[in-house]
PQR file with spaces between the fields and no chain letter, atoms N, CA, C, O and H, PARSE charges and radii, in Angstrom:
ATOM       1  N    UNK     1      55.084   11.646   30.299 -0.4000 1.5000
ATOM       2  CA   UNK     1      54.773   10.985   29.057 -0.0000 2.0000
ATOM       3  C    UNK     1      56.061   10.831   28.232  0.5500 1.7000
ATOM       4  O    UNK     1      56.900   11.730   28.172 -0.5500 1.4000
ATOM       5  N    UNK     2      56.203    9.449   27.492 -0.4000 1.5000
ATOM       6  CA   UNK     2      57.357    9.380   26.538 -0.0000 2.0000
ATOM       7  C    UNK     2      56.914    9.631   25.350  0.5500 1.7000
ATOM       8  O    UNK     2      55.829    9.250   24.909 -0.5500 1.4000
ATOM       9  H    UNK     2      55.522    8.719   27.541  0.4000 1.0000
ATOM      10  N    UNK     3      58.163   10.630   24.470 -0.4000 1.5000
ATOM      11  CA   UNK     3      57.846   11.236   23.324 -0.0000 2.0000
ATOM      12  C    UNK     3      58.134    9.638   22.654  0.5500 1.7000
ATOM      13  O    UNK     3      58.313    8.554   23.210 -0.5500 1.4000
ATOM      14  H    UNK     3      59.044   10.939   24.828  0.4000 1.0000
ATOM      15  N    UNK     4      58.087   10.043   21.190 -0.4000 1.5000
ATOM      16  CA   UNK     4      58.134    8.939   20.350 -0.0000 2.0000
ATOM      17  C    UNK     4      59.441    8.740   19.734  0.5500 1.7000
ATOM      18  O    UNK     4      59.655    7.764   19.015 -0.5500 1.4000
ATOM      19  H    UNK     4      57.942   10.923   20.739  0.4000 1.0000
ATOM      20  N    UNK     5      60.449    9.747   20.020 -0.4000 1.5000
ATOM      21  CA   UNK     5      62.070    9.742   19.633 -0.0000 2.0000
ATOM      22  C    UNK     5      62.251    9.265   21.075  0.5500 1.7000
ATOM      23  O    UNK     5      63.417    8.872   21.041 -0.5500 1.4000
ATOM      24  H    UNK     5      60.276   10.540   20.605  0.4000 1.0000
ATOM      25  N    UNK     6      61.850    9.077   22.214 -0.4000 1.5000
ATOM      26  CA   UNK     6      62.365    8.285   23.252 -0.0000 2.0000
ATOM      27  C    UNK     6      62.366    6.703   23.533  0.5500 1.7000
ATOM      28  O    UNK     6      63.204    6.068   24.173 -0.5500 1.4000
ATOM      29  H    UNK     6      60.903    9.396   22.242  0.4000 1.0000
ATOM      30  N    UNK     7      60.941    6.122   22.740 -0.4000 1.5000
ATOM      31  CA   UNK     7      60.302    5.258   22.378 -0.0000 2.0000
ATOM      32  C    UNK     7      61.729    4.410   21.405  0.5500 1.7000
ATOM      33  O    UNK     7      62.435    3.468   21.763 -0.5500 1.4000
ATOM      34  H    UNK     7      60.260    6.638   22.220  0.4000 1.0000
ATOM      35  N    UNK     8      61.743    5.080   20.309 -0.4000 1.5000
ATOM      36  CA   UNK     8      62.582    4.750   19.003 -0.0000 2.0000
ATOM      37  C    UNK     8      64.201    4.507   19.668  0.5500 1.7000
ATOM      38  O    UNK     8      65.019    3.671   19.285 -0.5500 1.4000
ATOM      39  H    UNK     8      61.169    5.846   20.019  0.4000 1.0000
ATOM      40  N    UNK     9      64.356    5.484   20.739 -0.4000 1.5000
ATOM      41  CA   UNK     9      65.791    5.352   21.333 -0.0000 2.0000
ATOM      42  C    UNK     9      66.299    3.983   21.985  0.5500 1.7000
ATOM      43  O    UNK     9      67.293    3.261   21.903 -0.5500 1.4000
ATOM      44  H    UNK     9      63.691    6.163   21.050  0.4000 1.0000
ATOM      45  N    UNK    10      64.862    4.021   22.802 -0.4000 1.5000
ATOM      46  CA   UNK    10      64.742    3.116   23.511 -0.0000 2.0000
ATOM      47  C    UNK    10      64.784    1.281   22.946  0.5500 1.7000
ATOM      48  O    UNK    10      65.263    0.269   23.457 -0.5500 1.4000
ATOM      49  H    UNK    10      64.055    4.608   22.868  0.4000 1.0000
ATOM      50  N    UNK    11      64.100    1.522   21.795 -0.4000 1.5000
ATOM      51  CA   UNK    11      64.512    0.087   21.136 -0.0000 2.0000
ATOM      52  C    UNK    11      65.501   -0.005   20.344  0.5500 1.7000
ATOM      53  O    UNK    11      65.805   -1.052   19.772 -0.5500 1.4000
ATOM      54  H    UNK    11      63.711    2.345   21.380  0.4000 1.0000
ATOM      55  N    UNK    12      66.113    1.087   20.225 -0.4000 1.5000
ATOM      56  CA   UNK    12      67.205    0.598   19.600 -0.0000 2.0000
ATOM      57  C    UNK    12      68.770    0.611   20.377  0.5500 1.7000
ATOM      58  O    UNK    12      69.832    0.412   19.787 -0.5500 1.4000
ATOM      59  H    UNK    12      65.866    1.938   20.689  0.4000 1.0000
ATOM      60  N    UNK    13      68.656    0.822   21.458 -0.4000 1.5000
ATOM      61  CA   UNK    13      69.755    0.382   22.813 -0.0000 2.0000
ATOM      62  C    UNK    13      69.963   -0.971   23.220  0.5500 1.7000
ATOM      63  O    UNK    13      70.665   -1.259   24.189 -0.5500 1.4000
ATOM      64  H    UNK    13      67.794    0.983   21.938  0.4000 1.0000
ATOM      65  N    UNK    14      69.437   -1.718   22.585 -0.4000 1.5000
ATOM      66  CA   UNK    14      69.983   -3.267   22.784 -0.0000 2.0000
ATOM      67  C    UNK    14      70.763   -3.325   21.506  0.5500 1.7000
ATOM      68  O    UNK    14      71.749   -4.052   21.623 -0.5500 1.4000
ATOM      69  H    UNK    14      68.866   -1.483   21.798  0.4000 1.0000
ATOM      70  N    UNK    15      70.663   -2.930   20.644 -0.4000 1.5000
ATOM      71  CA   UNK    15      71.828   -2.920   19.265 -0.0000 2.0000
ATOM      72  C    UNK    15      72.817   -2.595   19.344  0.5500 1.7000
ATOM      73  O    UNK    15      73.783   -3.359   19.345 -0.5500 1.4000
ATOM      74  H    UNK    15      69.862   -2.340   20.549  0.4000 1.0000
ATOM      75  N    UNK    16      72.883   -1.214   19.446 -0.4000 1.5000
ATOM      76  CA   UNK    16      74.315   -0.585   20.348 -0.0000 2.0000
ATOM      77  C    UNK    16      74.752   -0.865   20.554  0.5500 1.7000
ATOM      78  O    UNK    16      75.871   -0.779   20.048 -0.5500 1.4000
ATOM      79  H    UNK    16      72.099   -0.594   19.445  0.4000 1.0000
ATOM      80  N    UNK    17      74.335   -1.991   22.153 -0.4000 1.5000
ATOM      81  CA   UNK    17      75.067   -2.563   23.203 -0.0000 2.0000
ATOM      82  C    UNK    17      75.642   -3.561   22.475  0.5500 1.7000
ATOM      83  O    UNK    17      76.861   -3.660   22.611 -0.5500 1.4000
ATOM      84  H    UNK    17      73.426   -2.060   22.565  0.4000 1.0000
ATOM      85  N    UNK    18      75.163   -4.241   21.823 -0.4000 1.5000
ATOM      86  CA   UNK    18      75.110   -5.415   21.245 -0.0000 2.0000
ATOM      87  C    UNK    18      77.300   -5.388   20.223  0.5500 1.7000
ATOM      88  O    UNK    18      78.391   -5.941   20.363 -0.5500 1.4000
ATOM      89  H    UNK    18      74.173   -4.160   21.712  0.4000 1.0000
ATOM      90  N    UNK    19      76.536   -4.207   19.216 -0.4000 1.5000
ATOM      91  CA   UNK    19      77.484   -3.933   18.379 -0.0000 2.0000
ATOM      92  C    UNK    19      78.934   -3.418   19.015  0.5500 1.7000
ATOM      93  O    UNK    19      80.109   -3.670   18.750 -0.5500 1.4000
ATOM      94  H    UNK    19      75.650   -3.758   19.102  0.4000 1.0000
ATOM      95  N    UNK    20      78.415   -2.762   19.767 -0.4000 1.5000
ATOM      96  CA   UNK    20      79.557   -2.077   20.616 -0.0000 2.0000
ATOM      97  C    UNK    20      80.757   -2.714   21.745  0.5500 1.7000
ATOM      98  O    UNK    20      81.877   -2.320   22.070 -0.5500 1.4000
ATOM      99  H    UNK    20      77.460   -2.557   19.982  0.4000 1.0000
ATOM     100  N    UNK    21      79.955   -3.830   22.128 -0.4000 1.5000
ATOM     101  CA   UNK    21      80.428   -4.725   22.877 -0.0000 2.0000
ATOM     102  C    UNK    21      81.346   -6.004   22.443  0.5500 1.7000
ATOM     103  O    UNK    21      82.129   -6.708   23.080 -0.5500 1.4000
ATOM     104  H    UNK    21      79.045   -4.150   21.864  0.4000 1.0000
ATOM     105  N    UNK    22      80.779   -5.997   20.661 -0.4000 1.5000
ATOM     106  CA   UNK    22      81.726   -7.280   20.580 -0.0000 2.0000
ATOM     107  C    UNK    22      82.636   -7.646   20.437  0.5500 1.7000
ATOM     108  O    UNK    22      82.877   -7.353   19.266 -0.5500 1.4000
ATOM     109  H    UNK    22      80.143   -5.425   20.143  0.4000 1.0000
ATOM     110  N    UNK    23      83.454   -8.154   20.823 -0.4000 1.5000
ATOM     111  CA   UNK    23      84.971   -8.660   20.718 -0.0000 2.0000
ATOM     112  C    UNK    23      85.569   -8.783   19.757  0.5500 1.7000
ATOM     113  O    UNK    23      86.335   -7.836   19.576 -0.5500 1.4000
ATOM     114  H    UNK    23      83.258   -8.392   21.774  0.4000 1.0000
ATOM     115  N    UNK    24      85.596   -9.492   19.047 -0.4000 1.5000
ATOM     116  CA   UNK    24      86.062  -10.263   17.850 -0.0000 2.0000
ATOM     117  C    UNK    24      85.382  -10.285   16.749  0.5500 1.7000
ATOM     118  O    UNK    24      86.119  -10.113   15.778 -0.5500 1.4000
ATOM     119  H    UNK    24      84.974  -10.261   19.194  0.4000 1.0000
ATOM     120  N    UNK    25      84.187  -10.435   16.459 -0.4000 1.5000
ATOM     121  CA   UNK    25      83.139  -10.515   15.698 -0.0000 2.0000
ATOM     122  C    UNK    25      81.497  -10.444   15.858  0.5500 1.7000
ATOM     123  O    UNK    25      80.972  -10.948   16.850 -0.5500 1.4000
ATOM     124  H    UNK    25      83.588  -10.574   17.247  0.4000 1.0000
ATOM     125  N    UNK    26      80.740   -9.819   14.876 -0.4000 1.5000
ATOM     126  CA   UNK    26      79.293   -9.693   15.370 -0.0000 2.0000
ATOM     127  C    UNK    26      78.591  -10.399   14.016  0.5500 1.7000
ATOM     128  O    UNK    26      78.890  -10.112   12.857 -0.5500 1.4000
ATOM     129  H    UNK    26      81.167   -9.409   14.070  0.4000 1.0000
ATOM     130  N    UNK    27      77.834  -11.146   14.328 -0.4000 1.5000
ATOM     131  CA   UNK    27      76.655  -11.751   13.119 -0.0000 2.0000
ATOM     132  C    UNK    27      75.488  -11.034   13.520  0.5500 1.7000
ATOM     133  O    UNK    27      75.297  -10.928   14.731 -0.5500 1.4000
ATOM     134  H    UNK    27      77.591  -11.379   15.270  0.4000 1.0000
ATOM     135  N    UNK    28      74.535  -10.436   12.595 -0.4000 1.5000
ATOM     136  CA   UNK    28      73.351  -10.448   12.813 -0.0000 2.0000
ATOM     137  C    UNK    28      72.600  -11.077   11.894  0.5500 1.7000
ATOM     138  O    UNK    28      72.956  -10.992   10.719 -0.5500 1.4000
ATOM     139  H    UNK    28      74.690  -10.522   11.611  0.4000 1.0000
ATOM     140  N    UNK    29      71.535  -11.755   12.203 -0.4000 1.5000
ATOM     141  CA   UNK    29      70.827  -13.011   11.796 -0.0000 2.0000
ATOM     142  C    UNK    29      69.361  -11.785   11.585  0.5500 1.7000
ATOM     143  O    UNK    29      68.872  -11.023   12.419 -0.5500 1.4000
ATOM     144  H    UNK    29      71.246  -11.824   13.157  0.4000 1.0000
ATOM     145  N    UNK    30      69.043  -11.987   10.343 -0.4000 1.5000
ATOM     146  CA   UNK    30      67.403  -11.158    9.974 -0.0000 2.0000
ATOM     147  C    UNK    30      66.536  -12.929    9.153  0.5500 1.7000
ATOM     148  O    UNK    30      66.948  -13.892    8.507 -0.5500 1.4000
ATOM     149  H    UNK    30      69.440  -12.606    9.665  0.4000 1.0000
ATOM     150  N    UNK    31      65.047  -12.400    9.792 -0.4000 1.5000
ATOM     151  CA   UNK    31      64.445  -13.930    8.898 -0.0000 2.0000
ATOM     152  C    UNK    31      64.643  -13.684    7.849  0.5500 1.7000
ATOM     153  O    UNK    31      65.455  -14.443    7.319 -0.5500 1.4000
ATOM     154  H    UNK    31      64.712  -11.618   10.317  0.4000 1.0000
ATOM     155  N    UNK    32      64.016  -12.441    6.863 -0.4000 1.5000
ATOM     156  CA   UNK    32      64.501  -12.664    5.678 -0.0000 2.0000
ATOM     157  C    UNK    32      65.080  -11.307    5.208  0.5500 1.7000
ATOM     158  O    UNK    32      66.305  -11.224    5.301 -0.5500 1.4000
ATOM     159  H    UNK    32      63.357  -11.825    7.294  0.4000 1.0000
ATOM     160  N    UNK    33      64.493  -10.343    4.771 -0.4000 1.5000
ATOM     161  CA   UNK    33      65.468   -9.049    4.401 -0.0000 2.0000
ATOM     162  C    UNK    33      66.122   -7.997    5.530  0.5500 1.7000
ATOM     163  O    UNK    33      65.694   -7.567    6.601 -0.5500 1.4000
ATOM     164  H    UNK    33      63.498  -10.411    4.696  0.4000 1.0000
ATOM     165  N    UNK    34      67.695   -7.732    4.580 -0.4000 1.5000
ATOM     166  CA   UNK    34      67.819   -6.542    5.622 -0.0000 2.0000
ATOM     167  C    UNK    34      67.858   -5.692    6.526  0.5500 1.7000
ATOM     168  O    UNK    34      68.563   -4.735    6.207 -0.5500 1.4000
ATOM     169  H    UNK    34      68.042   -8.081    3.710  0.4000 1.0000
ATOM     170  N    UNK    35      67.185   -5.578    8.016 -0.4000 1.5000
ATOM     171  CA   UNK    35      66.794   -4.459    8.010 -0.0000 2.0000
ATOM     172  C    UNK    35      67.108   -3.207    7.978  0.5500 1.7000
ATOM     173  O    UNK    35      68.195   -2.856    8.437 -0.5500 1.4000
ATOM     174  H    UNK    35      66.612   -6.355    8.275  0.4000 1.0000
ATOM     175  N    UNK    36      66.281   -2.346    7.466 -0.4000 1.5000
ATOM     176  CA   UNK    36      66.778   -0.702    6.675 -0.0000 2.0000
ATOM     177  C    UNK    36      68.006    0.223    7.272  0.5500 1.7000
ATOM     178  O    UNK    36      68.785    1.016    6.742 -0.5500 1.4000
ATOM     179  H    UNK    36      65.398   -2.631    7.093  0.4000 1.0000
ATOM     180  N    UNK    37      67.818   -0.243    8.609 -0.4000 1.5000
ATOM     181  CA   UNK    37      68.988    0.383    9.576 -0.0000 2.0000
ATOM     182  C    UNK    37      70.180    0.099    9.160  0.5500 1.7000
ATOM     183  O    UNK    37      71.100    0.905    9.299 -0.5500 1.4000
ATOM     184  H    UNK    37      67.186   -0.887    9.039  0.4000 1.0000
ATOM     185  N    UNK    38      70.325   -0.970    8.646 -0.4000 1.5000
ATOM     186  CA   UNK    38      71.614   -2.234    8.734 -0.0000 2.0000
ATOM     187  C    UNK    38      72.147   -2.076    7.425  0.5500 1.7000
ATOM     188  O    UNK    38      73.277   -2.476    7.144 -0.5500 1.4000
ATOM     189  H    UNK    38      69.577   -1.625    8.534  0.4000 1.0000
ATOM     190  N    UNK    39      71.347   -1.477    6.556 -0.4000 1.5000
ATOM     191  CA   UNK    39      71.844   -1.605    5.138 -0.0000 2.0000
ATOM     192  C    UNK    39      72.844   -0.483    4.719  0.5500 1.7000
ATOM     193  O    UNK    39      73.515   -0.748    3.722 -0.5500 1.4000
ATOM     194  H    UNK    39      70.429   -1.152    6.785  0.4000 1.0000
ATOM     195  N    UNK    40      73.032    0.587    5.245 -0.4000 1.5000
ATOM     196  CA   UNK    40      74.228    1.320    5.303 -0.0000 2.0000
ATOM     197  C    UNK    40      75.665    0.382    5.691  0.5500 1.7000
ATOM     198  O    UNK    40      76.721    0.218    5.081 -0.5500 1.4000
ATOM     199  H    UNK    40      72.487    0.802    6.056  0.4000 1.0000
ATOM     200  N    UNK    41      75.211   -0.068    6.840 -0.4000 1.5000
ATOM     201  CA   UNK    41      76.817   -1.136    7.683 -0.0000 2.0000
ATOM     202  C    UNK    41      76.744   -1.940    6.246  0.5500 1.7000
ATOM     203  O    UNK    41      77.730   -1.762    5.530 -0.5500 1.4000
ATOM     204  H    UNK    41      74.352    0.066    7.336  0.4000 1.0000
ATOM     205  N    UNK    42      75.908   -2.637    5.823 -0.4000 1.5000
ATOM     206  CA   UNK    42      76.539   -3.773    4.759 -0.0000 2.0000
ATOM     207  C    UNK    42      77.137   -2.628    3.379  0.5500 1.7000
ATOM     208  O    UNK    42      78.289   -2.810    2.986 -0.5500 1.4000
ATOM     209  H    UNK    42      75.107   -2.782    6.404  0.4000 1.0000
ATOM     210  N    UNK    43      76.590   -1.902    2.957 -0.4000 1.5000
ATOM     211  CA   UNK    43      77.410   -1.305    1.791 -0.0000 2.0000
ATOM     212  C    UNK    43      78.719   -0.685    1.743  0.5500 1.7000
ATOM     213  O    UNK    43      79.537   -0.540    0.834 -0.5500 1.4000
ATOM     214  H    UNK    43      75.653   -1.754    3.276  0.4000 1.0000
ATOM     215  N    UNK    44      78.676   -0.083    3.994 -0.4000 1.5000
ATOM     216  CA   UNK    44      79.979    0.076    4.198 -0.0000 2.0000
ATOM     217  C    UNK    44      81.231   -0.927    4.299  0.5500 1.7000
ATOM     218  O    UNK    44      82.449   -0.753    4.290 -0.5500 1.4000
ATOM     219  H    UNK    44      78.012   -0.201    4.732  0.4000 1.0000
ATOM     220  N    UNK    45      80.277   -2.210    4.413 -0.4000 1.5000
ATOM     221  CA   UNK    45      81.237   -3.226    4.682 -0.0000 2.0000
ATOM     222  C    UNK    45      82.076   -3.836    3.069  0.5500 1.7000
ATOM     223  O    UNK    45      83.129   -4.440    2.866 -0.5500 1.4000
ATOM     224  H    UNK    45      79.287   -2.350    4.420  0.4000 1.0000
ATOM     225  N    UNK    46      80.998   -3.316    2.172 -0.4000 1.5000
ATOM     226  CA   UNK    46      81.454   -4.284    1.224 -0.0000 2.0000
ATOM     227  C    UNK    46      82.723   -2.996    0.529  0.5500 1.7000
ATOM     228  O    UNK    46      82.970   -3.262   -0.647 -0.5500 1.4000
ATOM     229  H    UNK    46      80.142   -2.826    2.336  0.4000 1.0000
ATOM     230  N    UNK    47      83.240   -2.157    0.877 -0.4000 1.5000
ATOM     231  CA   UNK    47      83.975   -1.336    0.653 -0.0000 2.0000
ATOM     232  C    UNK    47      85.662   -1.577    0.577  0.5500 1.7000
ATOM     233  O    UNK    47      86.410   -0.632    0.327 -0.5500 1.4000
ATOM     234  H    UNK    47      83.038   -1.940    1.832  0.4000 1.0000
């Protein structure tokens, strides 16, 4: 059986990859707000 912190791990390993991988630059595109994860990176960004 998968616990529910394996579940949570598990969707969030395409981000990672995502972030971790990019070259030069990363956009992430949300329809409309934020999401909650992401809002740390933007306050760090605006630093």
């Amino acid at each position: 059986m998968i616990s529910r912190a394996e579940k949570d791990a598990e969707g969030h390993r395409p981000l990672y990859v995502a972030v971790t991988r990019a070259k030069r630059s990363l956009a992430i595109l949300a329809p409309t707000d934020l999401h909650p994860r992401l809002e740390a990176a933007r306050d760090t960004a605006k630093l």
